[in-house]
KEPATI-869472 format. One record per residue (C-alpha): residue number from 1; x, y, z. Coordinates in steps of 0.02 Angstrom, whole numbers, padded with zeros to 5 digits. Layout:
% residues N
<atom><i>NUM</i><xx>X</xx><yy>Y</yy><zz>Z</zz></atom>
...
This chain:
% residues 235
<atom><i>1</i><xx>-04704</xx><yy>05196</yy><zz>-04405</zz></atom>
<atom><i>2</i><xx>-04572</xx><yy>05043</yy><zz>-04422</zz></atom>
<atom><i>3</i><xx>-04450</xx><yy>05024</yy><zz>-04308</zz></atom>
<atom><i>4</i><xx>-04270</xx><yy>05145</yy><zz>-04379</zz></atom>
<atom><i>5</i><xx>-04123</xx><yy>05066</yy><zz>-04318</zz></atom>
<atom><i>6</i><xx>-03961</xx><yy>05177</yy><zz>-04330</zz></atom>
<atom><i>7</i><xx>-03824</xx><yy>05070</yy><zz>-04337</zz></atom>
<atom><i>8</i><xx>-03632</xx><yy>05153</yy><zz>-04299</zz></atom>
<atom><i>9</i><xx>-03489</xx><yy>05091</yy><zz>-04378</zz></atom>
<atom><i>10</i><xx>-03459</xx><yy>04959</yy><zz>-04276</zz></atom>
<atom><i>11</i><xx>-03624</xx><yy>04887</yy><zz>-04361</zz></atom>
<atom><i>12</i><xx>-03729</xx><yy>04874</yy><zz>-04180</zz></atom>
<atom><i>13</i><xx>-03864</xx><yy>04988</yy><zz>-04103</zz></atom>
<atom><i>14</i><xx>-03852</xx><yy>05028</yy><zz>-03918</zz></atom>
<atom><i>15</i><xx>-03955</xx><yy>04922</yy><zz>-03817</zz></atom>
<atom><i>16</i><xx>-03979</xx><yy>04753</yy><zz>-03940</zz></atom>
<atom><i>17</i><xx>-03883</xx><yy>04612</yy><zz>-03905</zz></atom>
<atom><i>18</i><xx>-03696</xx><yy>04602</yy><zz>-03968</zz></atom>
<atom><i>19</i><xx>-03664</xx><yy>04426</yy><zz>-03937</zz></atom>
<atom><i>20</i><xx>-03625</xx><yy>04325</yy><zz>-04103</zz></atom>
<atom><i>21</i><xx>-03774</xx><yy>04257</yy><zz>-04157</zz></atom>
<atom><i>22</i><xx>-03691</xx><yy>04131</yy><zz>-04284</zz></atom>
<atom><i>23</i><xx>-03723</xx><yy>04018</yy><zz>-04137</zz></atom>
<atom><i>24</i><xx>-03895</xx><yy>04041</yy><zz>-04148</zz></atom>
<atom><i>25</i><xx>-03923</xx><yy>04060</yy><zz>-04328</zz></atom>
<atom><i>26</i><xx>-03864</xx><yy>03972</yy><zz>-04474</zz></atom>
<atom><i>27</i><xx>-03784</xx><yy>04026</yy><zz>-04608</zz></atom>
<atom><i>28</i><xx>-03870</xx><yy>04132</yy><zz>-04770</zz></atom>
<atom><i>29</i><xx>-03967</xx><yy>04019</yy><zz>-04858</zz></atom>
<atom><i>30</i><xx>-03994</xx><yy>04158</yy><zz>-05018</zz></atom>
<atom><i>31</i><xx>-04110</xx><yy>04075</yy><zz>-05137</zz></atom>
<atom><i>32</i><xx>-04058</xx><yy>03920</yy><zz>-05119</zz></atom>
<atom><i>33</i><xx>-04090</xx><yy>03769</yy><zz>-05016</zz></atom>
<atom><i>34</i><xx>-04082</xx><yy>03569</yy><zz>-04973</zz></atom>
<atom><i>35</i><xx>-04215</xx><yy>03432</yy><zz>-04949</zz></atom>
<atom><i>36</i><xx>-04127</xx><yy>03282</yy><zz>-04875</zz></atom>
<atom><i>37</i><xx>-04273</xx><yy>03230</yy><zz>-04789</zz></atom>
<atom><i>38</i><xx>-04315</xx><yy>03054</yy><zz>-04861</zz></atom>
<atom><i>39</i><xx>-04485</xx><yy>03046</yy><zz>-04907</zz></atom>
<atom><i>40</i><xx>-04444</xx><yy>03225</yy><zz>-05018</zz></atom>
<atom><i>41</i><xx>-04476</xx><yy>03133</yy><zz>-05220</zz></atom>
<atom><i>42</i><xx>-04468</xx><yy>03295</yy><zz>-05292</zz></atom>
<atom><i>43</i><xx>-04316</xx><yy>03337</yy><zz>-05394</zz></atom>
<atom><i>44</i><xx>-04195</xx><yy>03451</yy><zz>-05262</zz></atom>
<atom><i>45</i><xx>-04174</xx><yy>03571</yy><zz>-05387</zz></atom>
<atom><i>46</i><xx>-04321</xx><yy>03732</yy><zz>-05349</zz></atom>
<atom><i>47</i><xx>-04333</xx><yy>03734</yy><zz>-05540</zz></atom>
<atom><i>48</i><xx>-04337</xx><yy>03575</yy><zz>-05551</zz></atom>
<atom><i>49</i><xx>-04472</xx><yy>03541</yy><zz>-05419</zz></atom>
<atom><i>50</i><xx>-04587</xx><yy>03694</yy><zz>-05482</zz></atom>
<atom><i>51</i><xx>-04561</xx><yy>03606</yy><zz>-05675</zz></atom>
<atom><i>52</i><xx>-04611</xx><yy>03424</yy><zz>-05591</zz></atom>
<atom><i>53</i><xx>-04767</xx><yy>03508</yy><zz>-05498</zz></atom>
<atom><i>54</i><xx>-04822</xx><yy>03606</yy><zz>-05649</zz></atom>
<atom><i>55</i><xx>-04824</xx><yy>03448</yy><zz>-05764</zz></atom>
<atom><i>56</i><xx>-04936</xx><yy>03352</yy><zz>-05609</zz></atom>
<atom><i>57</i><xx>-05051</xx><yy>03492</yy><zz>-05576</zz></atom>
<atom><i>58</i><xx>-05058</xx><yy>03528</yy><zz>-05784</zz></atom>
<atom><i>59</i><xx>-05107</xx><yy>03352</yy><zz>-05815</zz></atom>
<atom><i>60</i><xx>-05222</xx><yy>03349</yy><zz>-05674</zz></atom>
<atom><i>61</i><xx>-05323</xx><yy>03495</yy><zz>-05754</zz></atom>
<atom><i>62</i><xx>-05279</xx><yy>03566</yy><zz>-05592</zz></atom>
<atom><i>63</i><xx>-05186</xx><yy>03723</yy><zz>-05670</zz></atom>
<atom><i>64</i><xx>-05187</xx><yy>03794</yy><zz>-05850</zz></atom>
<atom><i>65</i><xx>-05024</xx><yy>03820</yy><zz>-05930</zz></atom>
<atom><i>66</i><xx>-05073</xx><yy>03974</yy><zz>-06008</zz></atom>
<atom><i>67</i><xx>-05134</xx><yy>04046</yy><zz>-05841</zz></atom>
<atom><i>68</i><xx>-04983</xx><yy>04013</yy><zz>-05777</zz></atom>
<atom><i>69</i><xx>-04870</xx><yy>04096</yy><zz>-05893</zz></atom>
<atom><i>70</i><xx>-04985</xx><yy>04256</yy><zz>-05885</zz></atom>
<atom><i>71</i><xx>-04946</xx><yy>04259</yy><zz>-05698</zz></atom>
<atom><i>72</i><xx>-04789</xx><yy>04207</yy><zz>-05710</zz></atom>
<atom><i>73</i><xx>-04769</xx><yy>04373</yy><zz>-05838</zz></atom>
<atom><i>74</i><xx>-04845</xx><yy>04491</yy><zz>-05727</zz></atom>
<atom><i>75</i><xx>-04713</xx><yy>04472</yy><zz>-05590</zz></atom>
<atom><i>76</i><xx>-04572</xx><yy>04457</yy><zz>-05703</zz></atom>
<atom><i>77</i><xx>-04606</xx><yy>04602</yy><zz>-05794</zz></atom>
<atom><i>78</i><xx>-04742</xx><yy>04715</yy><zz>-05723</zz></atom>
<atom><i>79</i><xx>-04738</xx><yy>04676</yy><zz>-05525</zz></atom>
<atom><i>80</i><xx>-04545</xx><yy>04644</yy><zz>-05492</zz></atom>
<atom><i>81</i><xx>-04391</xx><yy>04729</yy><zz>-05470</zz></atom>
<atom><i>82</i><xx>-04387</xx><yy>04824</yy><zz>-05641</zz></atom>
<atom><i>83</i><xx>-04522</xx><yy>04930</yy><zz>-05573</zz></atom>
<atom><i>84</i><xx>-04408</xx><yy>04964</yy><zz>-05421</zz></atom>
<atom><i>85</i><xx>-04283</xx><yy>04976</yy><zz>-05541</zz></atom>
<atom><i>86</i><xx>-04374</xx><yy>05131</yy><zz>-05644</zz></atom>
<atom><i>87</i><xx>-04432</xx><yy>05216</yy><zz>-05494</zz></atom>
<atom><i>88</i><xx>-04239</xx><yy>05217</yy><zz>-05450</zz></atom>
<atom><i>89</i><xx>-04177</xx><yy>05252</yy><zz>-05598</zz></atom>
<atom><i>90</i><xx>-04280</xx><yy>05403</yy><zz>-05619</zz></atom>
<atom><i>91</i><xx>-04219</xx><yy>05472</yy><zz>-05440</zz></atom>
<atom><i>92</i><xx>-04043</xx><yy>05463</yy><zz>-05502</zz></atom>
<atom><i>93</i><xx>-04075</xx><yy>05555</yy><zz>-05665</zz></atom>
<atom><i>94</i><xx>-04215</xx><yy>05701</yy><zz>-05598</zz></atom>
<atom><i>95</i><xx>-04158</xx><yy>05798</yy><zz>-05435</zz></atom>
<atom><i>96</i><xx>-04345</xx><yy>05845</yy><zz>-05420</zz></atom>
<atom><i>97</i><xx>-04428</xx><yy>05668</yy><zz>-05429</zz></atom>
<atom><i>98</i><xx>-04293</xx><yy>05620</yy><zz>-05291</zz></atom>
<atom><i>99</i><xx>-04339</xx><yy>05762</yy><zz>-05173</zz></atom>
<atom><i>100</i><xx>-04539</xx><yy>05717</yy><zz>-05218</zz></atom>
<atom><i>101</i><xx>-04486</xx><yy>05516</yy><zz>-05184</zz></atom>
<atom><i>102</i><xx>-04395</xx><yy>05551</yy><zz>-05030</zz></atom>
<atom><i>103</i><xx>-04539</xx><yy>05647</yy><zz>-04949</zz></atom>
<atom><i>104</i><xx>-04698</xx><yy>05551</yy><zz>-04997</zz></atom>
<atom><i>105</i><xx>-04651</xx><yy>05384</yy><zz>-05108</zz></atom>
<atom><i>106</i><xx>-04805</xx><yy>05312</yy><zz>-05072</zz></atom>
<atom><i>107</i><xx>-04877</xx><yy>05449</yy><zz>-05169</zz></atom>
<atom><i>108</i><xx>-04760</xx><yy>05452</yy><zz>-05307</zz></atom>
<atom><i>109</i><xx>-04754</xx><yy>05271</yy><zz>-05343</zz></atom>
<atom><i>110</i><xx>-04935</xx><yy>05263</yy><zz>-05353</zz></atom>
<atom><i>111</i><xx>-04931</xx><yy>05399</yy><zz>-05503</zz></atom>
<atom><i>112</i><xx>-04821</xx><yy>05291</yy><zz>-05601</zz></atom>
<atom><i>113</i><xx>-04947</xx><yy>05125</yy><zz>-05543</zz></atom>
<atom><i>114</i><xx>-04849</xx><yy>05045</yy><zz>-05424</zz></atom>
<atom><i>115</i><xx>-04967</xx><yy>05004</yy><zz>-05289</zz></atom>
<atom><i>116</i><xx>-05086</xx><yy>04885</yy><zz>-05223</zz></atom>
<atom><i>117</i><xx>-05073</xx><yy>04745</yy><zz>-05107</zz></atom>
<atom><i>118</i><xx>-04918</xx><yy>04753</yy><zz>-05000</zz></atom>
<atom><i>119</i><xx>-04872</xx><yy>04929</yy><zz>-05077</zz></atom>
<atom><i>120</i><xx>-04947</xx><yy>05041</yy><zz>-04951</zz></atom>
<atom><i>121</i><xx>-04865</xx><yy>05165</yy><zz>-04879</zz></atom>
<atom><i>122</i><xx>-04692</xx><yy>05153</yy><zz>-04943</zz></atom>
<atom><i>123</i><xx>-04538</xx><yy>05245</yy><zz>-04882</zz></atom>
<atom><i>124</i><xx>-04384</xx><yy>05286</yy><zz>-04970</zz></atom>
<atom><i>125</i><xx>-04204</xx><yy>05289</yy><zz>-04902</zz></atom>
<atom><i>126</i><xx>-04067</xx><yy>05352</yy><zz>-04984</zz></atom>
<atom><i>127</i><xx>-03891</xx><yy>05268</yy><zz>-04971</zz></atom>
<atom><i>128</i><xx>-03762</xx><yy>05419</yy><zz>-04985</zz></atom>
<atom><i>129</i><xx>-03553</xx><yy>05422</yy><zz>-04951</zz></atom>
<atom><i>130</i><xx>-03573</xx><yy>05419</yy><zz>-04756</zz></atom>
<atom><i>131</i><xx>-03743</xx><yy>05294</yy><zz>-04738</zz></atom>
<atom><i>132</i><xx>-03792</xx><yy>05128</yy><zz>-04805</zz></atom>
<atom><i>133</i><xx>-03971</xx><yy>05066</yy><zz>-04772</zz></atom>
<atom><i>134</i><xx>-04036</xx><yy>04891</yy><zz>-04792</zz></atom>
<atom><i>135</i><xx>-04192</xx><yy>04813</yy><zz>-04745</zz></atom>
<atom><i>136</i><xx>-04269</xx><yy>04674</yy><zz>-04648</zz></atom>
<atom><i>137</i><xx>-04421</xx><yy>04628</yy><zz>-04596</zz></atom>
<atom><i>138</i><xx>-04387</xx><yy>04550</yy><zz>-04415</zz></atom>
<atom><i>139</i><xx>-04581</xx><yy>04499</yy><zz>-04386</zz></atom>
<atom><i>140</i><xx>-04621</xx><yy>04380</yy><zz>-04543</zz></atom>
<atom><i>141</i><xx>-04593</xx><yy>04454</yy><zz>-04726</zz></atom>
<atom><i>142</i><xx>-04665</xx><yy>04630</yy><zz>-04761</zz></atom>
<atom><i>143</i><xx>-04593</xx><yy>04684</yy><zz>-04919</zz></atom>
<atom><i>144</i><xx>-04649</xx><yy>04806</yy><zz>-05073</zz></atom>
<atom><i>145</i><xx>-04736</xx><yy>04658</yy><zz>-05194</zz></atom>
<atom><i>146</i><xx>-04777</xx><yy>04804</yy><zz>-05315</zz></atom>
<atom><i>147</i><xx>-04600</xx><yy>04876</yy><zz>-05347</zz></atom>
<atom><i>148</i><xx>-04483</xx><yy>04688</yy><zz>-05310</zz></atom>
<atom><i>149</i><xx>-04590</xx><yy>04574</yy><zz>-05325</zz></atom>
<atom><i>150</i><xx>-04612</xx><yy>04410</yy><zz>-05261</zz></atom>
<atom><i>151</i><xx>-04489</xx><yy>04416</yy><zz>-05098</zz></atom>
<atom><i>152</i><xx>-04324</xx><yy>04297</yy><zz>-05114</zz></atom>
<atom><i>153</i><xx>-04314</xx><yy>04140</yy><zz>-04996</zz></atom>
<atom><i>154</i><xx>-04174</xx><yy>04214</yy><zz>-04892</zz></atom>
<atom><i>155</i><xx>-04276</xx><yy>04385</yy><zz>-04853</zz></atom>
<atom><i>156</i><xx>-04401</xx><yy>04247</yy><zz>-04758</zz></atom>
<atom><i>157</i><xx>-04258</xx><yy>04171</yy><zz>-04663</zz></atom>
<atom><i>158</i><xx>-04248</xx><yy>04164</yy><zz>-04493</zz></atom>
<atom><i>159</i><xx>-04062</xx><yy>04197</yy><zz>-04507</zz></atom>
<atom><i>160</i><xx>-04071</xx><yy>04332</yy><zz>-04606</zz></atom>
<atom><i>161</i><xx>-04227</xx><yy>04407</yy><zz>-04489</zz></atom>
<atom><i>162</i><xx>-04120</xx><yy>04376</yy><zz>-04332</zz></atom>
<atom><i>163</i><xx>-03935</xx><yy>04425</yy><zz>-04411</zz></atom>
<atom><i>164</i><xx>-03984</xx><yy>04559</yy><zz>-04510</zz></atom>
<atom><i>165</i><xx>-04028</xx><yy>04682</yy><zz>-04344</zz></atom>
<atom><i>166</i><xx>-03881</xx><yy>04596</yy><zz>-04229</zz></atom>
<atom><i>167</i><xx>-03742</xx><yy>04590</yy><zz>-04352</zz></atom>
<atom><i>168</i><xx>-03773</xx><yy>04683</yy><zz>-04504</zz></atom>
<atom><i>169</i><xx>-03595</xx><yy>04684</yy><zz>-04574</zz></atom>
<atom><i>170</i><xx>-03591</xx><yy>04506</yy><zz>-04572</zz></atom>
<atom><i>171</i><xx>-03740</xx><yy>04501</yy><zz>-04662</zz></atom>
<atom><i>172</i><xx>-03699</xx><yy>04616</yy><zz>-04810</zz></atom>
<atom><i>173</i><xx>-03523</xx><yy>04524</yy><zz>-04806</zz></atom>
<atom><i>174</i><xx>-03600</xx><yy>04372</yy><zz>-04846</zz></atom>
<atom><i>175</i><xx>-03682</xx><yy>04458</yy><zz>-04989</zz></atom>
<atom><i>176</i><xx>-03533</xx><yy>04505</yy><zz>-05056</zz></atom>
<atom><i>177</i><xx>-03542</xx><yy>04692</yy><zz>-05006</zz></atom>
<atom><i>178</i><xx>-03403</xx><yy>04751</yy><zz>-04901</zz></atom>
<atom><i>179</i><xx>-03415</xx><yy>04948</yy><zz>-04829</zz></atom>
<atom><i>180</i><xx>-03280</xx><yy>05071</yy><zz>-04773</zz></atom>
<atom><i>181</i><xx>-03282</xx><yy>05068</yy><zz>-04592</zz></atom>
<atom><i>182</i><xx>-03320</xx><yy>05237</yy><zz>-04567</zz></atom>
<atom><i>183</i><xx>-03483</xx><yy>05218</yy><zz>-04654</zz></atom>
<atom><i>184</i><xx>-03661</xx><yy>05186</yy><zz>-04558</zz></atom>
<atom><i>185</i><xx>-03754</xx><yy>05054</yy><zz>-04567</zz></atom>
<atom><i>186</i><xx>-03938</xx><yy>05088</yy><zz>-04535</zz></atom>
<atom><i>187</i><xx>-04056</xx><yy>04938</yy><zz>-04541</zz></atom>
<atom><i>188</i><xx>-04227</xx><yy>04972</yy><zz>-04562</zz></atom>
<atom><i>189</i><xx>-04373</xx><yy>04859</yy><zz>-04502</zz></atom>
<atom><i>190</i><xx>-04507</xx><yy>04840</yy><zz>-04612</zz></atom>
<atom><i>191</i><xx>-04690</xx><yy>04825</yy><zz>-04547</zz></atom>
<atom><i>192</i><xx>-04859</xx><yy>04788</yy><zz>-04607</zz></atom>
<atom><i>193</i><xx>-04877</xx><yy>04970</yy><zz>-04587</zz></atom>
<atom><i>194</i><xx>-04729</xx><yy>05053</yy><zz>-04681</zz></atom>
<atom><i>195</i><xx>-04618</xx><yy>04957</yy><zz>-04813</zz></atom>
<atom><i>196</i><xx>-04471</xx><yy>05050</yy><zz>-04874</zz></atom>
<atom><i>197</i><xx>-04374</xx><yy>05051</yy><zz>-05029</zz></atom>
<atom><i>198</i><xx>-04170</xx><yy>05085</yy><zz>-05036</zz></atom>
<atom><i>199</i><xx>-04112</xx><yy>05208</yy><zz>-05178</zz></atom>
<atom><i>200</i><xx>-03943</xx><yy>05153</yy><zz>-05174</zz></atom>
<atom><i>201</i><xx>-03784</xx><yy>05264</yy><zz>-05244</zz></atom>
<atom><i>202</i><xx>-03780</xx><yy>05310</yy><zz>-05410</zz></atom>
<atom><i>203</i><xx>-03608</xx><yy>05226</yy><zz>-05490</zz></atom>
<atom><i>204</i><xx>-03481</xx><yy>05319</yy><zz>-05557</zz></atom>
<atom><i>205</i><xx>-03454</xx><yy>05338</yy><zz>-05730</zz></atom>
<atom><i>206</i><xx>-03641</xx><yy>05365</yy><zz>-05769</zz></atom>
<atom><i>207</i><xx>-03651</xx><yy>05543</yy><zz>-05805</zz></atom>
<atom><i>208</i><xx>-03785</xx><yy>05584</yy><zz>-05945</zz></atom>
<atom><i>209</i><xx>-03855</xx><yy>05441</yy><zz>-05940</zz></atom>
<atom><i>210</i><xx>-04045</xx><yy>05398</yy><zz>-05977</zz></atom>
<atom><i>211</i><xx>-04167</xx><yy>05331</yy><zz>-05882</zz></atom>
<atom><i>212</i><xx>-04191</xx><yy>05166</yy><zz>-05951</zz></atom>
<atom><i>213</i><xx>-03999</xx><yy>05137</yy><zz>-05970</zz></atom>
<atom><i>214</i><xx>-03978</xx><yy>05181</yy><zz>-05792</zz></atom>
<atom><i>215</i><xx>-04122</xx><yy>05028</yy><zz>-05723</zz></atom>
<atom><i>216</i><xx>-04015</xx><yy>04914</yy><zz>-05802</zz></atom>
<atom><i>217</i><xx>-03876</xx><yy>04937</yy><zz>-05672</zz></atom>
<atom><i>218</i><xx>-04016</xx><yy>04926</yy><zz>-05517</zz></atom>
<atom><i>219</i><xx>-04055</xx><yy>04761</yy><zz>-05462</zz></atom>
<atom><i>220</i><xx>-04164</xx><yy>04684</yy><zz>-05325</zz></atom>
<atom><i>221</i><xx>-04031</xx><yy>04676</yy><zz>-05184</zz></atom>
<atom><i>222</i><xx>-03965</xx><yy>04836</yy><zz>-05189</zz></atom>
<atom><i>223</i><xx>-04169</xx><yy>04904</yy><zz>-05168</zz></atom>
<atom><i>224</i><xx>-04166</xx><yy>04788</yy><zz>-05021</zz></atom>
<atom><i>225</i><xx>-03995</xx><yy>04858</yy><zz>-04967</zz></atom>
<atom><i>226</i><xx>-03900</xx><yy>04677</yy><zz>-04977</zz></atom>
<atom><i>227</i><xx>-03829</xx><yy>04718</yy><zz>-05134</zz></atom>
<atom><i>228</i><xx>-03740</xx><yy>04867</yy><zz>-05228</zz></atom>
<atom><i>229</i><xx>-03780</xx><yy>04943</yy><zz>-05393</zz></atom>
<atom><i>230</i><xx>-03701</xx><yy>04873</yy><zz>-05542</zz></atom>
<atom><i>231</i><xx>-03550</xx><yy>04962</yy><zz>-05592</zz></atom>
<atom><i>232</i><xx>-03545</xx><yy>05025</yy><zz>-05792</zz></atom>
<atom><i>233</i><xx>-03451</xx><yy>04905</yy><zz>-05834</zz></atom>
<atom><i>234</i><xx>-03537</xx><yy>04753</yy><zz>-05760</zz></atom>
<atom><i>235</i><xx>-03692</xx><yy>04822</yy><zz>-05866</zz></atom>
């Protein structure tokens, strides 16, 4: 079973170190980063650099452009967040998939074909008006492939690893995602064993809706717990 860390309002757990780790850890990186090393010829740009490799590797016969895109495809648009997204979706519109999510996901994912290779035994936790849950993997980069997809750069971060357990406000408020400060933070640490997925609060305003207009307003960080769900009108 991973690691459950309940986190108070004050955003610490008894017992882990409350010194400010910005001293130790640098700030979010996100999704991007920066090459000044000098022998670095590729473009700095990550599209840029994954464009300039393809065209090598292409003209090498190395890769095959139409492989690639296939892949490419697949974790766009069958193994990435919009699965996430449905399986979500779904929780908010039927009170009876919820309660069947919440008790064995692993199970109910798999009926829908969401599993595989870093999607076993998934756990769901529920953000409601008195908890927020977010997730990090503090060991290397456990995370559920078959319902987000390829993991972002920052997830992998050793600041995001280290800050995400010792100063979890700070975290989410660098994500843009402030919280009351009566509300719990509980960060959960995802294992080889057990990777979990957050079903974050519904948003207001969204009453009646169906399923597929409701995945629309879920997106990758607010499954991770480093992001909120879209608000109606942001749709």
């Amino acid at each position: 079973m991973g690691a459950r860390q309940d986190l108070g309002a004050g955003g610490t757990q008894p017992g882990l170190d409350r010194s400010d780790s910005r001293a130790h850890c640098p700030a979010m990186p996100h999704d991007t980063g920066h090459d000044d090393h000098p022998h670095a010829l590729l473009p700095p740009d990550p599209a840029l650099r994954v464009k300039a490799l393809e065209t090598i590797l292409t003209a090498k016969g190395v890769v095959d452009p139409a492989a690639m895109d296939a892949i490419i495809d697949t974790y766009e648009t069958k193994i990435g967040p919009r699965n996430g997204a449905a399986v979500v979706a779904r929780a908010w519109a039927d009170d009876g998939f919820r309660a069947r999510l919440m008790q064995d996901a692993t199970a109910v994912v798999s009926e829908l074909g969401f599993f595989g290779r870093q999607g076993e035994h998934v756990v769901a936790v529920e953000n409601t008006a008195d908890t927020h849950n977010m997730v990090v993997c503090t060991l290397c980069s456990c995370y559920p492939w078959p319902l987000l997809g390829i993991p972002p750069a920052w997830y992998k971060s050793d600041a995001y690893r280290a800050r995400a357990v010792r100063e979890p406000r700070k975290v989410l408020a660098d994500f843009g995602v402030t919280l009351p400060g009566d509300k719990a933070v509980r960060v959960w640490d995802s294992t080889a064993e057990i990777r979990y997925l957050v079903i974050p609060e519904r948003p207001l305003g969204t009453e009646g809706w169906d399923v597929d207009r409701l995945s629309a307003l879920v997106t990758r960080d607010s499954m991770i717990g480093t992001g909120l769900a879209l608000s109606p009108d942001a749709a």
